[in-house]
Biotite code that builds the C-alpha atoms (Angstrom):
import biotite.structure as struc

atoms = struc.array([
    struc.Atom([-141.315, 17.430, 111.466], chain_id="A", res_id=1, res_name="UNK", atom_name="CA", element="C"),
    struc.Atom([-143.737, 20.434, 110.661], chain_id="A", res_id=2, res_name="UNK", atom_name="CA", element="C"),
    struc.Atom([-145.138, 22.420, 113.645], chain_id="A", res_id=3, res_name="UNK", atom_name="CA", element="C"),
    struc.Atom([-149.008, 21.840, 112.039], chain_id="A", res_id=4, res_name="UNK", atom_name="CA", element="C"),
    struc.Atom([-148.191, 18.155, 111.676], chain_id="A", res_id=5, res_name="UNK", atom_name="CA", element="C"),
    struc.Atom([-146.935, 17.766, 114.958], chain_id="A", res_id=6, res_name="UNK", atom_name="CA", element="C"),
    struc.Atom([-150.089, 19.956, 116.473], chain_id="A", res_id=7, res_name="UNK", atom_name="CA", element="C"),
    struc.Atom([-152.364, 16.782, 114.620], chain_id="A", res_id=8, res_name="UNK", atom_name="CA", element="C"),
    struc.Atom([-150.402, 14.277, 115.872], chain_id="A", res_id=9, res_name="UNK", atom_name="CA", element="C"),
    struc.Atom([-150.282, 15.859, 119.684], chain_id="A", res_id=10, res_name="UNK", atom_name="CA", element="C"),
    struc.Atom([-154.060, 16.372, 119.272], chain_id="A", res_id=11, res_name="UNK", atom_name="CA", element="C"),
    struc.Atom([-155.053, 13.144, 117.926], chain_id="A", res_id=12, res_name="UNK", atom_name="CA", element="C"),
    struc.Atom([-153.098, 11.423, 120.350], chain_id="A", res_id=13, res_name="UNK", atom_name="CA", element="C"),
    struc.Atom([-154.661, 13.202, 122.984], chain_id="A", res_id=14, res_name="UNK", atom_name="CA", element="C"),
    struc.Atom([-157.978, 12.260, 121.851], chain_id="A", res_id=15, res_name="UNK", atom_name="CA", element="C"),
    struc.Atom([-157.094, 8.849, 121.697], chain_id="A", res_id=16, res_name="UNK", atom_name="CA", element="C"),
    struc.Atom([-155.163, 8.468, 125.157], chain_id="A", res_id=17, res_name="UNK", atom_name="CA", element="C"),
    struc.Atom([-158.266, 10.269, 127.277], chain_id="A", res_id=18, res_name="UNK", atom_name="CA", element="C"),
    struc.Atom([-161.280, 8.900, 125.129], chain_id="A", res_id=19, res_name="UNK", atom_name="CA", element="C"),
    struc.Atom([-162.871, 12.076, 127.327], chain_id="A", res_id=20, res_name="UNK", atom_name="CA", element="C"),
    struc.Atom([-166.390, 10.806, 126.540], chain_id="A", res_id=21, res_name="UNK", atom_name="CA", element="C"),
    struc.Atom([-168.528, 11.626, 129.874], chain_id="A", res_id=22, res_name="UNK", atom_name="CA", element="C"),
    struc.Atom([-170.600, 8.242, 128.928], chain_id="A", res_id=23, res_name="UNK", atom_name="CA", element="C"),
    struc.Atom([-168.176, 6.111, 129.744], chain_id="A", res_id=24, res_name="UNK", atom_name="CA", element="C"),
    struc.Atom([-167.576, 5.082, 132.874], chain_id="A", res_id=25, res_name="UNK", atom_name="CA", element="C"),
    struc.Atom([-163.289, 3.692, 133.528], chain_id="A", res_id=26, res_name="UNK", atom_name="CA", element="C"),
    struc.Atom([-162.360, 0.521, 134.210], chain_id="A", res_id=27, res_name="UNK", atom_name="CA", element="C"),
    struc.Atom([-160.564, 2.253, 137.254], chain_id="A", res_id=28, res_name="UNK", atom_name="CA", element="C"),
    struc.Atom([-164.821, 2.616, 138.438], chain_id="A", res_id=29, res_name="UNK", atom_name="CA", element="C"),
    struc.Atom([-164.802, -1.043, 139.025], chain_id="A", res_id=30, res_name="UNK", atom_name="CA", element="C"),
    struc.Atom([-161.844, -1.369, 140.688], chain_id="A", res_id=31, res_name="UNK", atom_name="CA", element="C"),
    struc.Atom([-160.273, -3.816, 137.490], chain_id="A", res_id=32, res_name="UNK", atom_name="CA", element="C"),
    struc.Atom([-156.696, -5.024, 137.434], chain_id="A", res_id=33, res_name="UNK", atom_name="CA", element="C"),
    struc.Atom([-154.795, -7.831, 135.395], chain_id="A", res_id=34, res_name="UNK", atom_name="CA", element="C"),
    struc.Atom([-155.229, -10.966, 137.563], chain_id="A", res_id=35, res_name="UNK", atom_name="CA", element="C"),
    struc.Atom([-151.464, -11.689, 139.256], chain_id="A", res_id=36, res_name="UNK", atom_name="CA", element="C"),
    struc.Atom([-151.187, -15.183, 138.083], chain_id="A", res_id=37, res_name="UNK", atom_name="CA", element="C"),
    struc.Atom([-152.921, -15.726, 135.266], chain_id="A", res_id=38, res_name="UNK", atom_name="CA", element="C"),
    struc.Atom([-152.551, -12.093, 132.521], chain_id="A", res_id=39, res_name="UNK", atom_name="CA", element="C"),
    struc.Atom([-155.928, -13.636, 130.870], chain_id="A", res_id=40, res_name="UNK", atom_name="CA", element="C"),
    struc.Atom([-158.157, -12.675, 133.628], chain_id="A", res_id=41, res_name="UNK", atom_name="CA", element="C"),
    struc.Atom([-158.966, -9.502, 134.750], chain_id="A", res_id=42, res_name="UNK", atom_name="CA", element="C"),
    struc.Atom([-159.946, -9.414, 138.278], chain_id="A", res_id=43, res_name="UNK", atom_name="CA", element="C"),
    struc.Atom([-162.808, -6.621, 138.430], chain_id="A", res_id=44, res_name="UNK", atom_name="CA", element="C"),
    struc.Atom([-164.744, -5.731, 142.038], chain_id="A", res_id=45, res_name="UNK", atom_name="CA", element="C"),
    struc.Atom([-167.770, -6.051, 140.168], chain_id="A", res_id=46, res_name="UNK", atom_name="CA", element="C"),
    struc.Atom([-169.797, -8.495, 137.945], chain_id="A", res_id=47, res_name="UNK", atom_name="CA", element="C"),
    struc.Atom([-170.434, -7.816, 134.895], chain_id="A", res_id=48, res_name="UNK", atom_name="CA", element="C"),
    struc.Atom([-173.420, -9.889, 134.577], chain_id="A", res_id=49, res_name="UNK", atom_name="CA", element="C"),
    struc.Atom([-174.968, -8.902, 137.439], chain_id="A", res_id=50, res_name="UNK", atom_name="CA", element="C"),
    struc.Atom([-174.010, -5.771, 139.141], chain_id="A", res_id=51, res_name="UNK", atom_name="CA", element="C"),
    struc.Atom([-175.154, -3.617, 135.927], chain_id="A", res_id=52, res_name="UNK", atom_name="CA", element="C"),
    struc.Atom([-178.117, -2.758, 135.048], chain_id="A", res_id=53, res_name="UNK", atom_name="CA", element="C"),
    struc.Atom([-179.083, -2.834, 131.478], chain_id="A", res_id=54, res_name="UNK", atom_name="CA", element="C"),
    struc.Atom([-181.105, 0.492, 131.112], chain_id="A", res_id=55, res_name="UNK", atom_name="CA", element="C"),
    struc.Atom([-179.819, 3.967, 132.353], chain_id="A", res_id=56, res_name="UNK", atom_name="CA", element="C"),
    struc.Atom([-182.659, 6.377, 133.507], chain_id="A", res_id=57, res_name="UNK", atom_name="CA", element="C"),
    struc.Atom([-181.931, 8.217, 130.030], chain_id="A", res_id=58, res_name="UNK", atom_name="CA", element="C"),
    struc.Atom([-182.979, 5.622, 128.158], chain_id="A", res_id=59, res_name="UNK", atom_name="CA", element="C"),
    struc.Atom([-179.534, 4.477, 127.281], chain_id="A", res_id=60, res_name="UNK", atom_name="CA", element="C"),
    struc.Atom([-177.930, 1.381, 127.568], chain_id="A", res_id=61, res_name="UNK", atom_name="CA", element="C"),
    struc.Atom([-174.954, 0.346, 129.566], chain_id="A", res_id=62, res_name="UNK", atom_name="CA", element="C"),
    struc.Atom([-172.076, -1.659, 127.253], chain_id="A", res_id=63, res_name="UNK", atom_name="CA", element="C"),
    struc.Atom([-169.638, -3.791, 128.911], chain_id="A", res_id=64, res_name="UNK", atom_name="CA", element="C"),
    struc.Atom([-166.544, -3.260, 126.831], chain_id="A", res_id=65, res_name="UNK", atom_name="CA", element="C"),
    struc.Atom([-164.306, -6.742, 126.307], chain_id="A", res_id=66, res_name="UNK", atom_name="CA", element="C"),
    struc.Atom([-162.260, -5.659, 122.838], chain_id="A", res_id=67, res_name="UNK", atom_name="CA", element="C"),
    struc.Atom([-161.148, -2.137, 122.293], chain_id="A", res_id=68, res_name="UNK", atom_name="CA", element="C"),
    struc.Atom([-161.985, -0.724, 119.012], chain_id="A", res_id=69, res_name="UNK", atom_name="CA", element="C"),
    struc.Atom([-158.602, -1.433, 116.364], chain_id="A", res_id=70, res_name="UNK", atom_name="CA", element="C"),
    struc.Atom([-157.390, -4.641, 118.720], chain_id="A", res_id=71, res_name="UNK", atom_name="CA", element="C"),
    struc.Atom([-157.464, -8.208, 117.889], chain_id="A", res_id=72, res_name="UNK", atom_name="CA", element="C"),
    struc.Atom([-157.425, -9.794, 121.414], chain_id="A", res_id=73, res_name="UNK", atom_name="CA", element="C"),
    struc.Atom([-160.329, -12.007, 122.028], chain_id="A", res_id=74, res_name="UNK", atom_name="CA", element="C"),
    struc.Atom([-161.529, -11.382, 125.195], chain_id="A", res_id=75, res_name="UNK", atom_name="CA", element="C"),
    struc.Atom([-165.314, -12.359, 126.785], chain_id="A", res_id=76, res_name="UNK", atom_name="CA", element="C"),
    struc.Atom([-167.182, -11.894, 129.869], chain_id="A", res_id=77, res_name="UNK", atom_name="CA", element="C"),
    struc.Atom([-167.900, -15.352, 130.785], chain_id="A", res_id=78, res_name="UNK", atom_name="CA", element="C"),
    struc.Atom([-170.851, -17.206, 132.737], chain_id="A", res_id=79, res_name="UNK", atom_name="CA", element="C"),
    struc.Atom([-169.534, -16.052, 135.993], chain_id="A", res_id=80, res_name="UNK", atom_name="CA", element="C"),
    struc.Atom([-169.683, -12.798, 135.017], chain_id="A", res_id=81, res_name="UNK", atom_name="CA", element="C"),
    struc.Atom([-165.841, -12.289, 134.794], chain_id="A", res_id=82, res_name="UNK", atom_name="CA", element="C"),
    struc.Atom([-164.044, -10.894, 131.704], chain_id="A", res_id=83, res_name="UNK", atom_name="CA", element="C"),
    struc.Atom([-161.394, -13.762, 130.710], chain_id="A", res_id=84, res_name="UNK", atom_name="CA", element="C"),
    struc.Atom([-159.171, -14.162, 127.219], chain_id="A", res_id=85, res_name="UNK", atom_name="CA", element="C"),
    struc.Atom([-160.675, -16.509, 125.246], chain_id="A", res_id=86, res_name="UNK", atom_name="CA", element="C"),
    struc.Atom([-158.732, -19.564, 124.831], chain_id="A", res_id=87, res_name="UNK", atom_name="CA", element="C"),
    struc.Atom([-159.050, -21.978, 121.847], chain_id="A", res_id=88, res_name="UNK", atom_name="CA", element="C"),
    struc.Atom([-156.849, -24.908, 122.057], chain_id="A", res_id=89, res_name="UNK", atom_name="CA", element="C"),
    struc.Atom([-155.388, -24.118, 125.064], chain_id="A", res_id=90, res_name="UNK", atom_name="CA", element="C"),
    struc.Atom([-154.307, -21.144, 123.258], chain_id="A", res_id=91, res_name="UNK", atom_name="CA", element="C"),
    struc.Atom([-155.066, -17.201, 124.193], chain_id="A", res_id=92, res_name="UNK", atom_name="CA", element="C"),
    struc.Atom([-157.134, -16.941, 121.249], chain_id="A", res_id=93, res_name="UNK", atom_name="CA", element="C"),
    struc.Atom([-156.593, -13.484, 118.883], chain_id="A", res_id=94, res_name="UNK", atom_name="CA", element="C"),
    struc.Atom([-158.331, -12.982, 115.456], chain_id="A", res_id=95, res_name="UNK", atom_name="CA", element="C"),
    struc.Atom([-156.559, -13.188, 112.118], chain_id="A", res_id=96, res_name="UNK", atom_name="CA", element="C"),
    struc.Atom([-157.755, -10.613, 110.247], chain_id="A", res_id=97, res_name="UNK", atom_name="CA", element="C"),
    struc.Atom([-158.088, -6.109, 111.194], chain_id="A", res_id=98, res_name="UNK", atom_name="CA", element="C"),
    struc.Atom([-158.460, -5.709, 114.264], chain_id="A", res_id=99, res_name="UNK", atom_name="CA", element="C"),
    struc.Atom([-162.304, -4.786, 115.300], chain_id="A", res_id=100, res_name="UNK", atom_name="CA", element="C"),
    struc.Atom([-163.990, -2.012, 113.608], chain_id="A", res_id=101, res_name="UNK", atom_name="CA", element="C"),
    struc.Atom([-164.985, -0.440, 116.872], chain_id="A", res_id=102, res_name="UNK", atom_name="CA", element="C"),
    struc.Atom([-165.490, -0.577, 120.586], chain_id="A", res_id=103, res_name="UNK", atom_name="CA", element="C"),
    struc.Atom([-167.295, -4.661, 121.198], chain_id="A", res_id=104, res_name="UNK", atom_name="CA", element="C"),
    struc.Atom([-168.937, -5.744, 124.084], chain_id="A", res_id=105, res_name="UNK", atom_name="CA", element="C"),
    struc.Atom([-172.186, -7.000, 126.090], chain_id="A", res_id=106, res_name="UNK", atom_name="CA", element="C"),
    struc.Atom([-175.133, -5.538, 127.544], chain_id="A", res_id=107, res_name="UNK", atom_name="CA", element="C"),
    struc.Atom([-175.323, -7.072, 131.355], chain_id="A", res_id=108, res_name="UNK", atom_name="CA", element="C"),
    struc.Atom([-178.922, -8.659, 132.305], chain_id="A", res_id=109, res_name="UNK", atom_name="CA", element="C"),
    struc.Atom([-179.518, -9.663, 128.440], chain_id="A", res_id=110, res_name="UNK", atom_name="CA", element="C"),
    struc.Atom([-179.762, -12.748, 126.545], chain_id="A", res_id=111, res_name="UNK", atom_name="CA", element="C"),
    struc.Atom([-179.682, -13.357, 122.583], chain_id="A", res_id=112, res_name="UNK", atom_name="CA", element="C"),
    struc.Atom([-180.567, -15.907, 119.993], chain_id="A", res_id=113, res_name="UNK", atom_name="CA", element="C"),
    struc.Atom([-176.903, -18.329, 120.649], chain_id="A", res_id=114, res_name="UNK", atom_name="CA", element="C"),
    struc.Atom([-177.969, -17.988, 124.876], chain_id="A", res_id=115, res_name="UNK", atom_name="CA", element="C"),
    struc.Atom([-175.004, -15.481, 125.716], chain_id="A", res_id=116, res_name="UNK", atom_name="CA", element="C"),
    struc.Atom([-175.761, -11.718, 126.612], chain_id="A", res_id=117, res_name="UNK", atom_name="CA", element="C"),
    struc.Atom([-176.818, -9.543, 123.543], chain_id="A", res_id=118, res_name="UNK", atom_name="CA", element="C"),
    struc.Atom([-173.435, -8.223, 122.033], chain_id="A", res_id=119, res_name="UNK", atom_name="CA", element="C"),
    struc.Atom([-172.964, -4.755, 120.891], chain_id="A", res_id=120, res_name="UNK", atom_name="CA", element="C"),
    struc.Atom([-170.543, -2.635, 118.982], chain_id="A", res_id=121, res_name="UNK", atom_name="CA", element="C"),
    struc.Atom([-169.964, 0.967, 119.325], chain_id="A", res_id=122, res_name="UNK", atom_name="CA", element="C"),
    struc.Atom([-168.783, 2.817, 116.379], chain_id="A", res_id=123, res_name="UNK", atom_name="CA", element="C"),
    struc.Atom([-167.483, 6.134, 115.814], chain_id="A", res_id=124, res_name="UNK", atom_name="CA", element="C"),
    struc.Atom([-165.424, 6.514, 119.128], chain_id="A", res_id=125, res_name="UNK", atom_name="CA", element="C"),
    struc.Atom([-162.140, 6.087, 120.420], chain_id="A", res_id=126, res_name="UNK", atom_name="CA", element="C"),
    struc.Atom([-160.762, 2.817, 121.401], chain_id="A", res_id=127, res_name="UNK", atom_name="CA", element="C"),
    struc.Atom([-162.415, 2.299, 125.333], chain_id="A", res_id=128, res_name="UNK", atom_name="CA", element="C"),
    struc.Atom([-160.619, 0.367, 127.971], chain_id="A", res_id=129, res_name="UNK", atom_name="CA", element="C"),
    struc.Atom([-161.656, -2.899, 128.091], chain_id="A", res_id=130, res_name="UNK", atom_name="CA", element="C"),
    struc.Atom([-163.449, -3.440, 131.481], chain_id="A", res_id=131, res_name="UNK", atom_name="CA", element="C"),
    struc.Atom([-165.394, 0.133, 130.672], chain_id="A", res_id=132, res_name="UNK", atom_name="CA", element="C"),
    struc.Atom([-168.720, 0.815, 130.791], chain_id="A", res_id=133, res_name="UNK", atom_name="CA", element="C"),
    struc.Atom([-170.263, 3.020, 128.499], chain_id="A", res_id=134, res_name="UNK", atom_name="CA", element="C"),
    struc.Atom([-174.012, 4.586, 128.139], chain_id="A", res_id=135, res_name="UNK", atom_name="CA", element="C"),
    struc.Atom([-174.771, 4.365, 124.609], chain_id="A", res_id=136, res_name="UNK", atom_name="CA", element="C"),
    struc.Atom([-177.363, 4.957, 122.058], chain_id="A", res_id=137, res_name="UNK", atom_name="CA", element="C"),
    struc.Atom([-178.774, 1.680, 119.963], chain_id="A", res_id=138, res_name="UNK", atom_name="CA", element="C"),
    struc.Atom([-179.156, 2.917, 116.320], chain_id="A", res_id=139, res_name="UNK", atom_name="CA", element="C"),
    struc.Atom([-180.282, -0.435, 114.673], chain_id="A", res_id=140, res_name="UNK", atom_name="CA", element="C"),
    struc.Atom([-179.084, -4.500, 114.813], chain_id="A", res_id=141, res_name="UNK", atom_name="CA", element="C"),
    struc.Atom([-176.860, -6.016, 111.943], chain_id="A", res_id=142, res_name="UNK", atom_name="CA", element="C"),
    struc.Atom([-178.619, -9.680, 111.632], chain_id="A", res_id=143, res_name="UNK", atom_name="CA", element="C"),
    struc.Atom([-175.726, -12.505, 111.744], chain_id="A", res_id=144, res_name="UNK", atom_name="CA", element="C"),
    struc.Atom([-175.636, -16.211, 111.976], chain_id="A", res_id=145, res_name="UNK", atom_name="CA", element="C"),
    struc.Atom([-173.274, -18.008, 113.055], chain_id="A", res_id=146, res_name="UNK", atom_name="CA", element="C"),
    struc.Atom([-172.407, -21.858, 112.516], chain_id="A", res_id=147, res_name="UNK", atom_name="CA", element="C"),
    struc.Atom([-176.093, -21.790, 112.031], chain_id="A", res_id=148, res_name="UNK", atom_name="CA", element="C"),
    struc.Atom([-176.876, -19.858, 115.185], chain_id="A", res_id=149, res_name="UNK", atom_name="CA", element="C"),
    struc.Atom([-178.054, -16.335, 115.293], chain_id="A", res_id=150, res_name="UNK", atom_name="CA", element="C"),
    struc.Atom([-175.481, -13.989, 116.413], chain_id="A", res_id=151, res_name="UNK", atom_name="CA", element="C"),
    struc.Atom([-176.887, -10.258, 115.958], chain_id="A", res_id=152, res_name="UNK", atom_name="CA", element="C"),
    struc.Atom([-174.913, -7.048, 116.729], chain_id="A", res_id=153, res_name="UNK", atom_name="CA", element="C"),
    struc.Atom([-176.326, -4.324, 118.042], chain_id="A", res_id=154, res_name="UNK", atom_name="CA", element="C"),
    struc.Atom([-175.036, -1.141, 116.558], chain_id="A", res_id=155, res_name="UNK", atom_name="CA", element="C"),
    struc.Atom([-174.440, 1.637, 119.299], chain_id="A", res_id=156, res_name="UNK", atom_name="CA", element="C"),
    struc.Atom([-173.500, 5.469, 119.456], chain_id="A", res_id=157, res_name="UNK", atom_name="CA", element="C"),
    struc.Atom([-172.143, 7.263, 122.310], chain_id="A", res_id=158, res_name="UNK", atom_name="CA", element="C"),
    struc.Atom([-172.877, 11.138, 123.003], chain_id="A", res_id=159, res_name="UNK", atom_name="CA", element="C"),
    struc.Atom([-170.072, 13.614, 121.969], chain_id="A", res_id=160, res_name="UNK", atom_name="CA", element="C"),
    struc.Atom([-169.458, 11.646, 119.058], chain_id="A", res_id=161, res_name="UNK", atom_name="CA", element="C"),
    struc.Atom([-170.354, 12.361, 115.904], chain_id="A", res_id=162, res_name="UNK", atom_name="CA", element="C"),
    struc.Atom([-172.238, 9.595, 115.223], chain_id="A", res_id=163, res_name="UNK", atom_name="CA", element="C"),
    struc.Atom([-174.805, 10.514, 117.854], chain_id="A", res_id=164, res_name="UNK", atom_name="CA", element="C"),
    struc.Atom([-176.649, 12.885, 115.679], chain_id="A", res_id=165, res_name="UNK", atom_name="CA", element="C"),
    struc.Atom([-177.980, 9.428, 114.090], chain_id="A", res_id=166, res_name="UNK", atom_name="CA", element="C"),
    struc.Atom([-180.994, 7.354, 115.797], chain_id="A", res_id=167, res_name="UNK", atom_name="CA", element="C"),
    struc.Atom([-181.324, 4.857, 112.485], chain_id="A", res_id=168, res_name="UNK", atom_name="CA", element="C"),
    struc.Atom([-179.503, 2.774, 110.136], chain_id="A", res_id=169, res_name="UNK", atom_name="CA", element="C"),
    struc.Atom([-181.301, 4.165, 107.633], chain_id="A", res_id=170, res_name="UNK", atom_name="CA", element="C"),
    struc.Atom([-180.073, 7.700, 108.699], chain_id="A", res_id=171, res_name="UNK", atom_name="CA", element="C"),
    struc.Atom([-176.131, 6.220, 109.297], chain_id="A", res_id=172, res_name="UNK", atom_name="CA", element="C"),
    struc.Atom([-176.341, 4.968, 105.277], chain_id="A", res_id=173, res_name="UNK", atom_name="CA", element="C"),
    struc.Atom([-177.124, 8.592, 104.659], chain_id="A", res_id=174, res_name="UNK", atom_name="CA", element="C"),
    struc.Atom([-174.781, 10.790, 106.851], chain_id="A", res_id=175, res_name="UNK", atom_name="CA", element="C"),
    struc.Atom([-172.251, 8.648, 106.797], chain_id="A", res_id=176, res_name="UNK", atom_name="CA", element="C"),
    struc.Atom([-172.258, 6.518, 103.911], chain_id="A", res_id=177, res_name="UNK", atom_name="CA", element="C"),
    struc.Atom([-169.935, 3.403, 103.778], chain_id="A", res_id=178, res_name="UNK", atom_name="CA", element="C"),
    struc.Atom([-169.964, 2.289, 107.599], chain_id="A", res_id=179, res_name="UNK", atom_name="CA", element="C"),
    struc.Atom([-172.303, -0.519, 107.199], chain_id="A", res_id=180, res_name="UNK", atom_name="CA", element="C"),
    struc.Atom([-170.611, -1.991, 104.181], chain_id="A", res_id=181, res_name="UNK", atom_name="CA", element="C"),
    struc.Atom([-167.045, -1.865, 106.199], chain_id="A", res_id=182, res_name="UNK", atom_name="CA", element="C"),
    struc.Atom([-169.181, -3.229, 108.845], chain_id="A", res_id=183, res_name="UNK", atom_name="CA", element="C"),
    struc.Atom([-170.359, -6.170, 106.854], chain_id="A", res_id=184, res_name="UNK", atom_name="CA", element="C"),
    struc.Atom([-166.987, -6.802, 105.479], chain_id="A", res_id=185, res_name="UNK", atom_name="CA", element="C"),
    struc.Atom([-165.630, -7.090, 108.782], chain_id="A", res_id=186, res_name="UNK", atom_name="CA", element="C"),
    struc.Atom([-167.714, -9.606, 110.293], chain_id="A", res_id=187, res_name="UNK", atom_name="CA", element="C"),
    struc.Atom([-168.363, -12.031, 107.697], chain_id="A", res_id=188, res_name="UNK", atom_name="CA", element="C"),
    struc.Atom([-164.743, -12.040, 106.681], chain_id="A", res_id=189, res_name="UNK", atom_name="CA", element="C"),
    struc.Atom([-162.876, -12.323, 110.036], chain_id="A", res_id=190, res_name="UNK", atom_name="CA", element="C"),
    struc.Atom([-163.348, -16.129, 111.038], chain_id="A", res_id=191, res_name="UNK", atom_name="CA", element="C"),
    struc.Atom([-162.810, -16.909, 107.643], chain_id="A", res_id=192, res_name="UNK", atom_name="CA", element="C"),
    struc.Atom([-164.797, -16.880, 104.358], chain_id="A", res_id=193, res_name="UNK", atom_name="CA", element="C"),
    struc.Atom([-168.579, -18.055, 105.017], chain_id="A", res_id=194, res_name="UNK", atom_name="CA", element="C"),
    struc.Atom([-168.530, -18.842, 108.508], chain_id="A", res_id=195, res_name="UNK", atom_name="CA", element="C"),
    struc.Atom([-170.888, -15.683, 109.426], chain_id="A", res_id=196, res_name="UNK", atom_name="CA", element="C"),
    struc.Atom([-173.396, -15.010, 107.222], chain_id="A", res_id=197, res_name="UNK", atom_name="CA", element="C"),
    struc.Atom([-175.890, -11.667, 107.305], chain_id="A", res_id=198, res_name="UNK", atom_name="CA", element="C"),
    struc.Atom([-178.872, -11.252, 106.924], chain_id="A", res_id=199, res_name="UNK", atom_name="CA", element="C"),
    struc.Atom([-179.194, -7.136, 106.784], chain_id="A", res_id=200, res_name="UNK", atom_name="CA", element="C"),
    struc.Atom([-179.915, -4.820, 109.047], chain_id="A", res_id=201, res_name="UNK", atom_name="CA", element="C"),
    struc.Atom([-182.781, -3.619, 111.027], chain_id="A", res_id=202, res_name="UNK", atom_name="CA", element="C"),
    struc.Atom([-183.791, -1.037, 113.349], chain_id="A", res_id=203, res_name="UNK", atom_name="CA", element="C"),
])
């Protein structure tokens, strides 16, 4: 293999590996582990629901991560406020389609239009553990519904990322054209056709 390819590759997978964002706080900061008898829990020393607030001092907002950006495990913190697999059938549940277009997750203390926390998804940055916490930016909300419920996505950028040089959806069409169609693709395709429906975007 060429030394300048193998440089990219050792880079790249160093960037990936450390997802060295300062924003994020490690799963290791809540003390989380895989639960000993059952692999679709994981047993965290806090709550996700309640031991985090939803605004940081900054102004930013703190995003518990359940699915890691380019994974297709669905996992969920539930009622309790404990992150679980979610199982369909009795059956660890996993989605059939790409895995997710970026880092998905809940904001703690929050409640949206289908009476779960608001959900959020972080674009532009490296896959985060799940069980993170990250302080991101909210650049705008994709409106979704779904099975006739409304089921928006808030669209979040962390600092150190490229992204975070954009505060509106507006501005994301322009510097980065293309992310909100993938985006739309995504969602409204990966349950199957015309389950999820959108409705736009806002700010």
């Amino acid at each position: 293999m060429p030394t300048k390819v193998k440089r990219v590759l050792v880079i790249t997978l160093a960037i990936i590996s450390c997802a060295c964002l300062s924003s994020v706080k490690a799963a290791q900061d809540n003390q989380c582990a895989p639960n000993s008898n059952d692999p679709n829990v994981l047993d965290c020393a806090k709550n996700f629901l309640t031991d985090y607030e939803t605004l940081n001092s900054d102004g930013s907002v703190n995003i518990i991560i359940e699915i890691s950006a380019g994974t297709l495990e669905k996992w969920e913190v539930m009622p309790d406020g404990v992150l679980k697999r979610d199982i369909k059938d009795a059956k660890p549940r996993s989605i059939k389609y790409l895995g997710y277009p970026g880092n998905y997750g809940m904001i703690p203390k929050t409640l949206g239009g289908d009476n779960d926390p608001l959900d959020a998804i972080i674009i532009g940055a490296p896959p985060l553990a799940r069980g993170s916490v990250a302080s991101a930016k909210i650049i705008g909300v994709f409106k979704l519904v779904d099975d006739g419920e409304t089921d928006d996505k808030l669209i979040a950028v962390l600092p150190e990322t490229d992204l975070y040089k954009v505060d509106s959806i507006k501005e994301l069409d322009k510097k980065f054209p293309g992310i909100t169609k993938i985006l739309k693709t995504w969602f409204t395709n990966y349950k199957g056709r015309g389950e999820i429906t959108s409705k736009g975007y806002g700010s």
